[in-house]
BADRENFI-403523 format. One line per 8 residues: number of its first residue (from 1); their letters; for each residue z, x, y of N, C-alpha, C. Coordinates in Angstrom, 1 decimal. Layout:
<recs>
NUM> a> Z/X/Y/Z/X/Y/Z/X/Y | ...
</recs>
This chain:
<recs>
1> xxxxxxxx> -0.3/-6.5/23.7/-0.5/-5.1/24.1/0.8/-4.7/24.9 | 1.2/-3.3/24.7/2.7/-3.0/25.5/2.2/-2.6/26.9 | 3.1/-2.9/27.4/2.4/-2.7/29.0/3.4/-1.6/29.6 | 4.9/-2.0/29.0/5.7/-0.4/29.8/7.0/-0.1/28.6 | 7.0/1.0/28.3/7.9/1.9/27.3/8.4/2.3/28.3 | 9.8/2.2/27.4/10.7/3.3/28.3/11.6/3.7/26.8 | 11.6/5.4/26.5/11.7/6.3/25.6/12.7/7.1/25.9 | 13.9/6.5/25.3/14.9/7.4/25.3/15.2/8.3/26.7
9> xxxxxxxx> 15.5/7.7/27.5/15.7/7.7/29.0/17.0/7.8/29.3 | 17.7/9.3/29.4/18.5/9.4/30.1/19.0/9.9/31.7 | 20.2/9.5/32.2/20.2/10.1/33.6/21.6/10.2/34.0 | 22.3/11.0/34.2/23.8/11.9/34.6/23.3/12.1/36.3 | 24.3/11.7/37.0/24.8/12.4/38.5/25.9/13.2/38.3 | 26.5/14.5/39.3/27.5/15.3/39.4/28.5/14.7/40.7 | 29.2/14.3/40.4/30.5/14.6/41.6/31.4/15.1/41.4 | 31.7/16.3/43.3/32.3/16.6/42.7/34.2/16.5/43.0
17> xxxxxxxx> 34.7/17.1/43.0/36.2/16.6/42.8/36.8/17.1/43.5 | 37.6/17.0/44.5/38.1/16.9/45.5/39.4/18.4/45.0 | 39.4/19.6/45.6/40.2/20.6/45.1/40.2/20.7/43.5 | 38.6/20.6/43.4/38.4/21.1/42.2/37.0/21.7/42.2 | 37.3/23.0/41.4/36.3/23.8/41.7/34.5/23.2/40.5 | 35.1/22.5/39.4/33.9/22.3/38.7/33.2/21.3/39.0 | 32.2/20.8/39.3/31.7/19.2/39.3/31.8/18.7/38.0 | 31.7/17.4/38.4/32.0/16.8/37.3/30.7/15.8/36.5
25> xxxxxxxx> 30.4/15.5/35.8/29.0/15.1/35.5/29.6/13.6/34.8 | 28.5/12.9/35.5/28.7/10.9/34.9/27.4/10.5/34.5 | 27.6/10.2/33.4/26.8/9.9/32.9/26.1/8.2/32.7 | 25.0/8.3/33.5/25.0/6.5/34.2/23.8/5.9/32.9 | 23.2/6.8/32.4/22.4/6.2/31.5/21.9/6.9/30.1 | 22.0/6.7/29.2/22.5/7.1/27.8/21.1/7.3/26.6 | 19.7/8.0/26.6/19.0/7.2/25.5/18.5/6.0/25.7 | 18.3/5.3/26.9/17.4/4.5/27.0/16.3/3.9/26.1
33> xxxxxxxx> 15.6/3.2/25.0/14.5/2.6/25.2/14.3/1.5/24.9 | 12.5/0.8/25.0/12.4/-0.4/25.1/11.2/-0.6/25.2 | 10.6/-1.7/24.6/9.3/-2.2/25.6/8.8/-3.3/26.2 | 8.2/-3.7/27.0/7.9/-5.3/27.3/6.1/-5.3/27.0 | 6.3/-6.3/26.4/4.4/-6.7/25.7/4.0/-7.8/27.4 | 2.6/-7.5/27.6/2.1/-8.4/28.6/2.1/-9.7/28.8 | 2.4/-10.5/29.4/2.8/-11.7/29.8/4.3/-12.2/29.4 | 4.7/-11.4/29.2/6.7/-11.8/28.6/7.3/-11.0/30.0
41> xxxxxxxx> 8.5/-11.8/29.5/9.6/-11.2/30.2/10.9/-10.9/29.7 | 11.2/-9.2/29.6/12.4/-8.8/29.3/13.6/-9.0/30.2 | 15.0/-10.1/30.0/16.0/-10.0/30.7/17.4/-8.9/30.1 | 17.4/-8.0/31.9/18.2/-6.8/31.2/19.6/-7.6/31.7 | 20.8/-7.6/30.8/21.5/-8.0/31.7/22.8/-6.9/31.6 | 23.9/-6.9/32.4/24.9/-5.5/32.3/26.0/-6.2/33.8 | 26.7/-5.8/33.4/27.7/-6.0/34.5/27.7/-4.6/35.6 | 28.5/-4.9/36.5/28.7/-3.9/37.4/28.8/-2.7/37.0
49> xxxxxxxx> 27.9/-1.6/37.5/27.9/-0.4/37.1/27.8/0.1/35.1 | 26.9/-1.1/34.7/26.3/-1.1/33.7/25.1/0.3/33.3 | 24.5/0.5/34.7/23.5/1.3/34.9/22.1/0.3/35.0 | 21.7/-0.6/35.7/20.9/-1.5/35.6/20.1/-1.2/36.7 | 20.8/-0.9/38.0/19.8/-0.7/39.3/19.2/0.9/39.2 | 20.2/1.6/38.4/19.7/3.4/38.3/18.2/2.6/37.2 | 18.1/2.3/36.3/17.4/2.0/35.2/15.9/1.3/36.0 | 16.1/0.5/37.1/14.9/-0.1/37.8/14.5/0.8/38.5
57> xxxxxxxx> 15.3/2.0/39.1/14.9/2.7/40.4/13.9/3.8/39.1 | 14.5/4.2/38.4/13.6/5.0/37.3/12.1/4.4/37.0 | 12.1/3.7/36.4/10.7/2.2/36.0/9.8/2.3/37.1 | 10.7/2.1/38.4/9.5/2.0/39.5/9.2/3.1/40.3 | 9.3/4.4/39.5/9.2/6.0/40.1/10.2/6.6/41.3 | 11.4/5.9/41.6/12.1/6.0/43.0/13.1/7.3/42.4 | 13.5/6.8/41.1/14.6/8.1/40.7/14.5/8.9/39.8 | 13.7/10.3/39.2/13.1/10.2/38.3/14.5/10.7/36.9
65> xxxxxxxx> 14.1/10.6/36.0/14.8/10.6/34.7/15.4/12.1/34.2 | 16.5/12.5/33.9/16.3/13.9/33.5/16.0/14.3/31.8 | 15.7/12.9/31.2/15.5/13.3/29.8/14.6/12.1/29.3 | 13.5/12.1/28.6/12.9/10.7/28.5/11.7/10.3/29.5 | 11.4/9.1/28.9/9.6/9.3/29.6/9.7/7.3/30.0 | 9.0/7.3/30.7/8.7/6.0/31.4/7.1/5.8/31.3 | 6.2/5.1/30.5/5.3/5.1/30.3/4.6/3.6/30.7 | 3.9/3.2/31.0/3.1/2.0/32.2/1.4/2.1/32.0
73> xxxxxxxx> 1.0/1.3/30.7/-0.3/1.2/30.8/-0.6/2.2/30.2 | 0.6/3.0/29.2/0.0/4.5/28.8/0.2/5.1/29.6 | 0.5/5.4/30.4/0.2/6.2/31.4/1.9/7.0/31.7 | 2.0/8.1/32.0/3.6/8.7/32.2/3.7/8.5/33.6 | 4.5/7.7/34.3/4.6/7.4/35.9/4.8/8.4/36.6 | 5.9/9.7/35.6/6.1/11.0/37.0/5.3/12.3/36.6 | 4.4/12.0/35.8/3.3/12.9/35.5/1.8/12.9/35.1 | 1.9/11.2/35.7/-0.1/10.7/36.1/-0.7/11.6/37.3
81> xxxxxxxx> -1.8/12.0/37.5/-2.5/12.4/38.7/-2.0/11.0/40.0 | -2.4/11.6/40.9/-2.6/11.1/42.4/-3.1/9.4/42.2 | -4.6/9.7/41.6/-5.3/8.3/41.4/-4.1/7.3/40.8 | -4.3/7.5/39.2/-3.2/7.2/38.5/-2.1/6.6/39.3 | -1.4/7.0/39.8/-0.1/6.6/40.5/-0.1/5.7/41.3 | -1.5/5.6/41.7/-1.9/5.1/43.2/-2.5/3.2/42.5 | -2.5/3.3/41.1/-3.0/2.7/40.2/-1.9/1.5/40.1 | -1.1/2.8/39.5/0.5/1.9/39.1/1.2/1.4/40.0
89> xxxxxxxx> 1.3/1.9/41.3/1.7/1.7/42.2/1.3/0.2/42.6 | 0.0/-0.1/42.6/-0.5/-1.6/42.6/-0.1/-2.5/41.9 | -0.3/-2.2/40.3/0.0/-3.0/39.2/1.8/-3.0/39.1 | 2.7/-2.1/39.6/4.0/-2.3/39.4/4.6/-2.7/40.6 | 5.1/-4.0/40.8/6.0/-4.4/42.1/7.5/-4.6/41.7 | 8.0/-5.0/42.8/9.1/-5.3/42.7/10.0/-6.5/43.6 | 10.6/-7.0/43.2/11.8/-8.1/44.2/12.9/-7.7/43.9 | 13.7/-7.4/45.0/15.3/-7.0/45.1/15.6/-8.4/45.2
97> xxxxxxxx> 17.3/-8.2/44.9/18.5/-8.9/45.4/18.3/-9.3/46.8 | 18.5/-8.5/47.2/18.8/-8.6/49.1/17.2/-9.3/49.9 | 17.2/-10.2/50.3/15.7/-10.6/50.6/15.7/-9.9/52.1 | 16.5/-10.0/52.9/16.7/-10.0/54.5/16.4/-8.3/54.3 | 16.7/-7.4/53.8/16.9/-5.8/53.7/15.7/-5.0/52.9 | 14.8/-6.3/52.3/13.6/-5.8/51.6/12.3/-6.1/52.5 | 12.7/-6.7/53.8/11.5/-6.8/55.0/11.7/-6.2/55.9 | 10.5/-5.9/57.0/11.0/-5.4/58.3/11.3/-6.6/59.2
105> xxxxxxxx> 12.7/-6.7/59.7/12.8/-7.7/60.6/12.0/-8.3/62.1 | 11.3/-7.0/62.1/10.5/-7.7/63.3/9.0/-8.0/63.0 | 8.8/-8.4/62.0/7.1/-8.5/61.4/7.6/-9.8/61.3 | 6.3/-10.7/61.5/6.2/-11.8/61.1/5.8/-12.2/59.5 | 6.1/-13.4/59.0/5.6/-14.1/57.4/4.1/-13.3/57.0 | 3.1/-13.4/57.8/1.7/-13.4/57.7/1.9/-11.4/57.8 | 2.2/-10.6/58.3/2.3/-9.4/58.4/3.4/-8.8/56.9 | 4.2/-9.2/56.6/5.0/-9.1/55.3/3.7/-9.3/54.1
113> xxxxxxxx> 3.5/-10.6/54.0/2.6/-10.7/52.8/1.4/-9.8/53.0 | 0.8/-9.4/54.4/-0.7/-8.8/54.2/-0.5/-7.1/54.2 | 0.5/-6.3/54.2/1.0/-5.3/53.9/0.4/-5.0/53.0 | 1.0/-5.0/51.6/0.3/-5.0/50.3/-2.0/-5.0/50.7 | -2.0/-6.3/51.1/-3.3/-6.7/50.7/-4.2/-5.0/51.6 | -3.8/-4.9/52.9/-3.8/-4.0/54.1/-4.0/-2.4/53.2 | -3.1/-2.2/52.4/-3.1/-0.7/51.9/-4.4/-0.7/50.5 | -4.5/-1.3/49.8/-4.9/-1.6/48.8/-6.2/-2.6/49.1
121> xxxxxxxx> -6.4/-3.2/49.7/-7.7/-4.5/49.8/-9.0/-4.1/50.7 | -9.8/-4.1/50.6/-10.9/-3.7/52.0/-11.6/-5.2/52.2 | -10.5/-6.3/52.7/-10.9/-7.3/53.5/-10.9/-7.6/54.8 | -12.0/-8.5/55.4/-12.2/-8.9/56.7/-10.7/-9.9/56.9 | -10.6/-9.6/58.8/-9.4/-10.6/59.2/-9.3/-12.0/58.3 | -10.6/-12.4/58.5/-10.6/-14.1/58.0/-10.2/-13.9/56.4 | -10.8/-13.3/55.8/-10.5/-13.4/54.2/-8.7/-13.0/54.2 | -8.6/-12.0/55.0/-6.8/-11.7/54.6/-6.4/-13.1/55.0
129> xxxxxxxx> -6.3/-13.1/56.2/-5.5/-14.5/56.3/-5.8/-16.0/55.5 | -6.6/-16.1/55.1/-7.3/-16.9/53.9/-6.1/-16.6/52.8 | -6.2/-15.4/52.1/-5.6/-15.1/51.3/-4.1/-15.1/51.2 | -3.1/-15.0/52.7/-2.1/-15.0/52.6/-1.5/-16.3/52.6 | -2.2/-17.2/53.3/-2.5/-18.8/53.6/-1.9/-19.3/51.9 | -2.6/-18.8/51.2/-3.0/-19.5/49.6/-1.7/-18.6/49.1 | -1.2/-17.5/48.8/0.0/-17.2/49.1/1.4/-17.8/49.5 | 1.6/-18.3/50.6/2.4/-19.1/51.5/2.9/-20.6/50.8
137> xxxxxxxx> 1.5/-20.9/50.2/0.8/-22.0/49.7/1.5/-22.3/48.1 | 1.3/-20.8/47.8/1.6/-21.3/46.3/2.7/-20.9/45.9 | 3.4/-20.1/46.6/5.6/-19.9/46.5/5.7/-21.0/47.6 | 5.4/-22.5/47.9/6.0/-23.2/48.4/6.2/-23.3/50.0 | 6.0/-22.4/50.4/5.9/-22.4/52.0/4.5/-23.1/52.6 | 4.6/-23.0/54.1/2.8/-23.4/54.5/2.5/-22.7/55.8 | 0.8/-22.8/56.2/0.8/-22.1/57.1/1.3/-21.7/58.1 | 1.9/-23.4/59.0/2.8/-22.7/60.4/4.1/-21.9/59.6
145> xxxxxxxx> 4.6/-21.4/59.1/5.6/-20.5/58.6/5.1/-19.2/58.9 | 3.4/-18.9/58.9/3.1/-17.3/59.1/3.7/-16.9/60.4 | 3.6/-17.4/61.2/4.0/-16.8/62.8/6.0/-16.8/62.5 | 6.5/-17.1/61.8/7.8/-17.0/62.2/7.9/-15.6/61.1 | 9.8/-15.4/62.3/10.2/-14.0/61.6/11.3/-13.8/60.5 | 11.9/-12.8/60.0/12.8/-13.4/58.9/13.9/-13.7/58.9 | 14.4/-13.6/60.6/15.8/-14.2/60.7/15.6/-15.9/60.9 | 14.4/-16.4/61.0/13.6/-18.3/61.3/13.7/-18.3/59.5
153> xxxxxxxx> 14.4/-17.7/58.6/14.0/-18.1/57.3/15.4/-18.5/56.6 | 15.8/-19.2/55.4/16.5/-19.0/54.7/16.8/-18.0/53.6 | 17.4/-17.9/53.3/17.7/-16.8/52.3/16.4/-17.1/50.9 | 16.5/-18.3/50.4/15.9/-18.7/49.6/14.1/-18.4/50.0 | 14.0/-19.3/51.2/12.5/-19.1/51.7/12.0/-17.9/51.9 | 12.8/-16.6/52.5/12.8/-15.0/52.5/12.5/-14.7/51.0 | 12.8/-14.9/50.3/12.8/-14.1/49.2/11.5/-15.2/48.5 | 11.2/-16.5/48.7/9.6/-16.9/48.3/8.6/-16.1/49.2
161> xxxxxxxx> 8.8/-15.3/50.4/8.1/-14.7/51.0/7.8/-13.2/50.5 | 9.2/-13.0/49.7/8.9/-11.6/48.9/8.2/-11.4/47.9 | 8.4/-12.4/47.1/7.7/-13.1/45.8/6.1/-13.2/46.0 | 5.5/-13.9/47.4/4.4/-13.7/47.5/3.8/-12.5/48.0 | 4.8/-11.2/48.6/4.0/-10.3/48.8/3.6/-9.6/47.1 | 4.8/-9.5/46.5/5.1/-8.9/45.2/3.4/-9.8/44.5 | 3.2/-10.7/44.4/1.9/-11.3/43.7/0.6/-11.0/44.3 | 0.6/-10.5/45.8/-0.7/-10.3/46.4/-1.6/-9.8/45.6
169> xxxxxxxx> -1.0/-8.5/45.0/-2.4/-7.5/44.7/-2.3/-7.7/42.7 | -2.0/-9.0/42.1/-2.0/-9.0/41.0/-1.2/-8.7/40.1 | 0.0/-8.2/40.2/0.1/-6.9/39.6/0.2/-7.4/38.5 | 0.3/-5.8/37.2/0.8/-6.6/35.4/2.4/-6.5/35.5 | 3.1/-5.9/36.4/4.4/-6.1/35.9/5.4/-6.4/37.3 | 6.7/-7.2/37.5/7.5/-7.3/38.3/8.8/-7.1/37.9 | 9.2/-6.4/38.7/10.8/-6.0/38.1/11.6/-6.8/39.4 | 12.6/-7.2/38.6/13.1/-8.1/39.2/14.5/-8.1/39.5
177> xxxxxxxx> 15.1/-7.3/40.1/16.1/-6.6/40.6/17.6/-7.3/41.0 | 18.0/-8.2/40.3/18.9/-9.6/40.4/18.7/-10.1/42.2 | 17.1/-10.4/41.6/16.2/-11.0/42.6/16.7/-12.8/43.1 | 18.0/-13.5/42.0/18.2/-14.5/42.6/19.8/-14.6/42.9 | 20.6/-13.6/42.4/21.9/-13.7/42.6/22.6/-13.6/43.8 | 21.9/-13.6/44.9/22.9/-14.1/46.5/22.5/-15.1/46.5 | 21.4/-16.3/45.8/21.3/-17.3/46.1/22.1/-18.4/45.5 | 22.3/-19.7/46.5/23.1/-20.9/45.8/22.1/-21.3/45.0
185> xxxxxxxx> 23.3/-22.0/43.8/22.8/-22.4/42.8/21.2/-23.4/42.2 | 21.4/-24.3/43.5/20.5/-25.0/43.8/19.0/-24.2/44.2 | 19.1/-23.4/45.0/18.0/-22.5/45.5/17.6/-21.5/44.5 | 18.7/-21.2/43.6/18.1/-20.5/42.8/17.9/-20.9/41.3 | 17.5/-22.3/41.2/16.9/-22.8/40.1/15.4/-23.0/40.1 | 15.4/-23.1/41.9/14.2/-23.6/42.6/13.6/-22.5/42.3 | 13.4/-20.7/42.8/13.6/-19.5/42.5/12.6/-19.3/41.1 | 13.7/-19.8/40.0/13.7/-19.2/38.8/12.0/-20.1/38.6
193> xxxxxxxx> 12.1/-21.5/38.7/10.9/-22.1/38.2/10.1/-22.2/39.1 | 9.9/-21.3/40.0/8.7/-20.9/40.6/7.9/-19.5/40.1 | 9.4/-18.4/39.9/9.1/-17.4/39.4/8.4/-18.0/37.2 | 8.5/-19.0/36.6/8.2/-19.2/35.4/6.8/-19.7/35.6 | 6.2/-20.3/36.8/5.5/-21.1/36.9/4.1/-19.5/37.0 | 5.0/-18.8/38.2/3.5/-17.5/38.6/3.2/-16.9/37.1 | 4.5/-16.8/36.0/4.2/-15.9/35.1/3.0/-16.5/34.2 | 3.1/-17.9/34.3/2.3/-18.4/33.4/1.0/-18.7/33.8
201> xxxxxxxx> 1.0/-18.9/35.0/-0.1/-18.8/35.7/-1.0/-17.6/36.2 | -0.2/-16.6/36.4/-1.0/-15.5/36.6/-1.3/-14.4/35.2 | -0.2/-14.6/34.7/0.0/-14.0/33.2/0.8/-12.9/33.6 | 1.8/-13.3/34.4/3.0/-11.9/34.7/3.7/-11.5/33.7 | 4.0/-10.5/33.8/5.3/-9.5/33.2/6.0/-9.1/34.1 | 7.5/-9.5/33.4/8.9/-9.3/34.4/9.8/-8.3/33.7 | 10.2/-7.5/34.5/11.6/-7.0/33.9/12.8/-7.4/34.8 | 13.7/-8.6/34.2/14.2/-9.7/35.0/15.6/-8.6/35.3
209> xxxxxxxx> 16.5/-7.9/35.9/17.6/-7.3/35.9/18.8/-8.1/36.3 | 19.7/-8.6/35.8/20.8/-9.2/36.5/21.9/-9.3/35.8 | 23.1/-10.0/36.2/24.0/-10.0/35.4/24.5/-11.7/35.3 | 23.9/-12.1/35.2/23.9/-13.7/35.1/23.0/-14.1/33.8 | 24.0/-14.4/32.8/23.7/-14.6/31.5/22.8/-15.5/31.1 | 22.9/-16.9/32.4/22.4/-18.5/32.0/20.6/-18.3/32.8 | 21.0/-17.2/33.7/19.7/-17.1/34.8/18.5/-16.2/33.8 | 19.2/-15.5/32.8/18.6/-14.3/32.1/17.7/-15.3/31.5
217> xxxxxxxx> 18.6/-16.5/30.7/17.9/-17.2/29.3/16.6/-18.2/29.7 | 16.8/-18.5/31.3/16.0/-19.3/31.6/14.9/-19.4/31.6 | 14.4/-17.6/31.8/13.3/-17.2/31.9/12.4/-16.5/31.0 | 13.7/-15.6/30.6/13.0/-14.5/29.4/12.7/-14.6/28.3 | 11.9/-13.9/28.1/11.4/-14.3/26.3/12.1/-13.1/25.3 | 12.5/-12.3/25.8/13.6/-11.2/25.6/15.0/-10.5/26.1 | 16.0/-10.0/25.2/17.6/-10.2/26.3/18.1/-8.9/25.3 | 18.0/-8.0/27.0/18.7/-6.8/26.3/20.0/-7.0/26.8
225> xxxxxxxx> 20.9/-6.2/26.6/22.2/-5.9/26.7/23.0/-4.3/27.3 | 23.4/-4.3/28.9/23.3/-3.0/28.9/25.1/-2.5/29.1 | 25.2/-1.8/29.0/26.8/-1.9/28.9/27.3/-0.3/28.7 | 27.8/0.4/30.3/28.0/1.6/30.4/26.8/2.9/29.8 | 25.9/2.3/30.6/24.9/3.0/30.2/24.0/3.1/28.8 | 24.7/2.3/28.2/24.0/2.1/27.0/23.3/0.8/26.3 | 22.1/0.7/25.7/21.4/-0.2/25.6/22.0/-0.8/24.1 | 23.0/-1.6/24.4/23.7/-2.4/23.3/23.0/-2.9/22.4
233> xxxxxxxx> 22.3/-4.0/22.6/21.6/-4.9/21.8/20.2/-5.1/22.2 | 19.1/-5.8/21.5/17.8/-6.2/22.1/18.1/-7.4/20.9 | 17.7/-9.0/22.1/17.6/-10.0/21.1/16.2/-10.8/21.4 | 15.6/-11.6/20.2/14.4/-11.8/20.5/14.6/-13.6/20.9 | 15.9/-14.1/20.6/15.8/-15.5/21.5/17.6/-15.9/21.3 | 18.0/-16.9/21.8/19.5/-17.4/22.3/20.5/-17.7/21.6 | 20.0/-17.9/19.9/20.4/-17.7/19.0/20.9/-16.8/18.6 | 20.2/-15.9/18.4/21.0/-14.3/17.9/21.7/-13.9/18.7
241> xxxxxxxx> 21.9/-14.0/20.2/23.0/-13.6/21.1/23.9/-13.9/21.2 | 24.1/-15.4/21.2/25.0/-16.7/20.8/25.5/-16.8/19.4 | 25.3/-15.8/18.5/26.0/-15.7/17.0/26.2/-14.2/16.8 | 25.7/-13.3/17.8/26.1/-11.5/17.6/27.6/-11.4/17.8 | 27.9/-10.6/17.3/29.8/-10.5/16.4/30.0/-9.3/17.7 | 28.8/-8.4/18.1/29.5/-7.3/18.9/30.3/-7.2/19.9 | 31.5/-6.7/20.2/32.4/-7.2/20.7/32.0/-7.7/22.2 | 30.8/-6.2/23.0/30.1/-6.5/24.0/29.8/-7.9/24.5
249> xxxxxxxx> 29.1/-8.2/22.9/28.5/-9.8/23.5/29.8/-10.5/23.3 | 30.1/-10.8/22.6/31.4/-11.7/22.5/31.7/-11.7/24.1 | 32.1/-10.4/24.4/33.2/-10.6/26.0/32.4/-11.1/27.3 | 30.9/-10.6/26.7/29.6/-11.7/28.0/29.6/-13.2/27.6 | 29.7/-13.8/26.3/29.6/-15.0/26.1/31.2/-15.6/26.6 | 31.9/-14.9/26.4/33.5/-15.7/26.7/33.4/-15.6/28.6 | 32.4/-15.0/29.0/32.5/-15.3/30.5/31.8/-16.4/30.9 | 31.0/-16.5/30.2/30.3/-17.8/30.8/31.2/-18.6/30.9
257> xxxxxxxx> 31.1/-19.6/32.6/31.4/-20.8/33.0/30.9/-22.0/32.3 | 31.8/-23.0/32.1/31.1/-24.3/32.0/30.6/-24.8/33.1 | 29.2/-26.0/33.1/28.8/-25.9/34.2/29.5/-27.3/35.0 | 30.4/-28.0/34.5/32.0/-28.7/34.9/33.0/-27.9/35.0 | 33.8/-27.7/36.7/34.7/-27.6/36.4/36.0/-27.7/35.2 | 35.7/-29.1/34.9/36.9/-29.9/34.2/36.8/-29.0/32.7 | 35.2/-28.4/32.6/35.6/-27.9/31.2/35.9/-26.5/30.9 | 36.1/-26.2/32.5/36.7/-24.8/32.6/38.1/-24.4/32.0
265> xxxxxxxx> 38.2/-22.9/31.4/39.4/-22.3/31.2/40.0/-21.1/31.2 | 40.9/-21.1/31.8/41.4/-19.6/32.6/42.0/-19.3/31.7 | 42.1/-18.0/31.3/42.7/-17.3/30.0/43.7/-16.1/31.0 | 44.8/-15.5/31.3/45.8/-15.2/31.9/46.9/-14.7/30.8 | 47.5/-13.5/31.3/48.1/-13.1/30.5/49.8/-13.2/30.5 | 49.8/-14.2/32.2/51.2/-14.4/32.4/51.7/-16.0/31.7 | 53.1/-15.3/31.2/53.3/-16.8/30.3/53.6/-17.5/31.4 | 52.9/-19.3/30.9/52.7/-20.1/32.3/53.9/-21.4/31.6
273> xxxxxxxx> 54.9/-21.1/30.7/56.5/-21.7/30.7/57.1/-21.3/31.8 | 57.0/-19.9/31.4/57.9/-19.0/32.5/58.1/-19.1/33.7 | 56.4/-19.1/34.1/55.9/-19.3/35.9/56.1/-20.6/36.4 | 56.4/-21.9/35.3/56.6/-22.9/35.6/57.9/-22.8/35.9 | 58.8/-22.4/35.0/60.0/-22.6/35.3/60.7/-21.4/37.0 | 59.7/-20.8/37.2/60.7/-20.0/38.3/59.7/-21.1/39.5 | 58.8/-21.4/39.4/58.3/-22.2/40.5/59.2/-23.2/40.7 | 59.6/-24.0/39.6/60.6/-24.9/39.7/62.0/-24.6/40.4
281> xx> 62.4/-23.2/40.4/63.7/-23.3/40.4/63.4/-22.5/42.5 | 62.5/-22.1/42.6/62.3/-22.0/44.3/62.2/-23.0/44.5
</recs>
């Protein structure tokens, strides 16, 4: 079953120009569409200023679209009634990048995760904390962690704290906002197979956003391609990405790192006879 369409979704900002009297119009997203079916995960990936964070802020109602429709359960996100909204609003979460800047710094672990449960839940003290307990419990953390705050946390551990609020109230979909890319590499393998573990366990849907090629494949059962606003490619597994001719992909696959230095290679456009020989001659 499709759980969220996004239809030919465009979106332009104006700046304007400094001793110039016209604004100028940029166009950050192009015809958008796409869909993710329930329990998969689409990885969007795009380099800097690809249009990937405008494209999440759209999805999750924060920016709305000036051409094109965002549809969730059937449903049109910026033209459902009150209820409706209040619906999706449940069922759609989200995890940023930034873990430290997606909490309030002065709430404790146990106040972060019961937010969510607080707006949406009509449970007694004992059952919330019950519930956030099992929470805590199952992104890897444990009780005594509820009483501490998010500067007592690691980066890694903050963002399992986000992950459990983002799962409180069930939701069918998580957009995932290059939700592991401030983290070391180590922490964020830890990350990825915790986040594979809820999908399959709770039967999540992700829209994974990032620009990390190897982090994309890890998870997703889908790999779009976004590239100056435009939705390049959709591939349905690592093969066809890993054999597409377009130049796009070509210049994402020739970025990837080996994961040895030693089998790394720097491609430079200065001749390195040359540079050898004036090094030599200082």
């Amino acid at each position: 079953m499709t759980l969220l369409q996004v239809n030919q979704v465009s979106f332009s900002f104006n700046s304007k120009k400094l001793f110039k009297a016209k604004n100028q119009t940029n166009k950050v997203l192009n015809e958008i569409s796409f869909e993710i079916e329930e329990g998969t995960c689409l990885g969007l990936i795009g380099t800097s200023g690809a249009g990937k964070s405008t494209l999440g802020k759209i999805i999750l109602g924060i920016q709305r679209p000036q051409q094109g429709q965002v549809l969730f359960q059937g449903y049109d996100i910026y033209s459902a009634d009150k209820a409706t909204q209040q619906k999706i609003r449940r069922d759609l979460q989200v995890v940023f990048q930034d873990s430290y800047s997606a909490v309030n710094p002065r709430m404790t672990a146990e106040r972060i995760i019961s937010e969510p449960l607080e707006n949406y839940e009509k449970l007694t003290i004992a059952e919330n904390r019950k519930m956030v307990i099992e929470l805590m419990e199952r992104v890897g953390l444990s009780e005594k962690d509820l009483i501490k705050y998010p500067h007592q946390f690691s980066g890694g551990q903050l963002q399992r704290i986000n992950i459990a609020r983002a799962i409180a109230l069930k939701p069918k979909l998580i957009v995932l906002d290059e939700s592991v890319s401030s983290l070391d590499m180590v922490t964020q393998s830890l990350i990825l197979e915790l986040l594979r573990e809820l999908k399959d366990d709770f039967g999540l849907s992700y829209l994974f956003i990032t620009h990390d090629i190897k982090a994309a494949f890890s998870i997703s059962d889908q790999i779009g391609v976004l590239e100056k606003g435009e939705l390049v490619e959709l591939y349905d597994s690592k093969d066809q990405f890993f054999s597409s001719k377009h130049p796009v992909i070509k210049r994402l696959r020739d970025s990837i790192l080996a994961e040895h230095p030693r089998f790394r290679t720097i491609t430079t456009k200065v001749n390195w006879v040359n540079t050898t020989k004036i090094s030599r001659q200082s």
